[in-house]
C-alpha positions in Angstrom: -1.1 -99.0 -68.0 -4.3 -100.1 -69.7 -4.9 -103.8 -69.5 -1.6 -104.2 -67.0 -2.9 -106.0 -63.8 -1.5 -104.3 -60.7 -1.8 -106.5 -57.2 -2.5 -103.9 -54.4 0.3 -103.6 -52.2 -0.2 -103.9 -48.0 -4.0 -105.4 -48.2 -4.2 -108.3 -46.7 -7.9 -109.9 -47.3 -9.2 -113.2 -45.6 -12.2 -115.2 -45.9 -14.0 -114.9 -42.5 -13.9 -118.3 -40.1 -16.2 -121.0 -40.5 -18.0 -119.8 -37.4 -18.2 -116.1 -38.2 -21.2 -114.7 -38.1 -23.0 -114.5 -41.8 -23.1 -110.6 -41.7 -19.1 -111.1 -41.6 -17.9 -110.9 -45.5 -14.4 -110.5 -44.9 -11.3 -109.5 -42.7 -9.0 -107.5 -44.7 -5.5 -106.5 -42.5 -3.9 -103.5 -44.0 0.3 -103.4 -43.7 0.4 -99.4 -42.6 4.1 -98.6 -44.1 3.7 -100.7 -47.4 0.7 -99.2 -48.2 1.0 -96.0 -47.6 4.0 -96.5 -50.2 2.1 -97.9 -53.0 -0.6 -95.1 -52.1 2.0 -92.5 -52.2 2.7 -93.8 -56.2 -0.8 -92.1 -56.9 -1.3 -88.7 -57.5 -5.4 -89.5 -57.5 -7.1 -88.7 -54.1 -9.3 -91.6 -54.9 -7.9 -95.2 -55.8 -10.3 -98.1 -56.5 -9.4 -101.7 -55.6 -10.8 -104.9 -56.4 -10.7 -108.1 -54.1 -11.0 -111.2 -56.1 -11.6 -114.6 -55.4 -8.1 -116.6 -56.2 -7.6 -120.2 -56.4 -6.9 -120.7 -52.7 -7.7 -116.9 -51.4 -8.9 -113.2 -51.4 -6.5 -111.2 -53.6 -6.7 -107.4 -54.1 -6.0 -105.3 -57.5 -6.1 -102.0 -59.0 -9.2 -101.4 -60.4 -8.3 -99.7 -63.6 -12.0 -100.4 -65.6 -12.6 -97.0 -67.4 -10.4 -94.9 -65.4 -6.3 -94.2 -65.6 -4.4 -92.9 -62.4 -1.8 -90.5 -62.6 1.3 -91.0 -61.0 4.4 -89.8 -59.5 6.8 -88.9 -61.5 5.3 -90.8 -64.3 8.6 -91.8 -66.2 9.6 -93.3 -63.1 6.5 -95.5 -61.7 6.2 -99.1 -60.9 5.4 -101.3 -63.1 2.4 -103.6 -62.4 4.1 -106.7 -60.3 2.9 -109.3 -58.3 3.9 -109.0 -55.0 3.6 -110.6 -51.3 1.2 -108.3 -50.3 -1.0 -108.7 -52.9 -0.9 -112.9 -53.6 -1.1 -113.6 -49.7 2.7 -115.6 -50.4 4.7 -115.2 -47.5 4.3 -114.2 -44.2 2.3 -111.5 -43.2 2.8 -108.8 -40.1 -0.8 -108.3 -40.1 -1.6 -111.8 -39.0 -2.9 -112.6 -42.5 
């Protein structure tokens, strides 16, 4: 999985108001169900994620620098894919 880019899946992150207070950095809305899935593809107790700074918004990745997960039934895992969760396309139940 080296060098594969994996978008985190149920992370919603949004740049704060205009108005919000300058201690504010960001309001990240987490889908419960969908990530809990993509957690559940890990067999690490720990997971790293990166938010990054996209052409029109927040996005949020794997962070794989210097470390490989294990996962579930590793013959079987998900490939790295670009989904709605992670790209902020589409609607969002979070209010994201």
């Amino acid at each position: 999985m080296a060098g594969e880019k994996e978008y985190a899946e149920g992370i919603w992150p949004k740049k704060p108001t205009p108005n919000a207070p300058d201690f504010i950095l960001m309001n990240i809305g987490l889908e419960r169900e969908e990530l809990i899935k993509w957690l559940q593809t890990f067999e690490d107790e720990y997971v790293d994620v990166t938010i990054f700074e996209g052409k029109t918004k927040p996005y949020v990745r794997l962070n794989t620098y210097n470390k490989e997960y294990k996962r579930v039934g590793a013959d079987s895992a998900p490939q790295a894919q670009e989904t709605k969760g992670s790209t902020g396309s589409g609607s969002s139940k979070a209010g994201f």
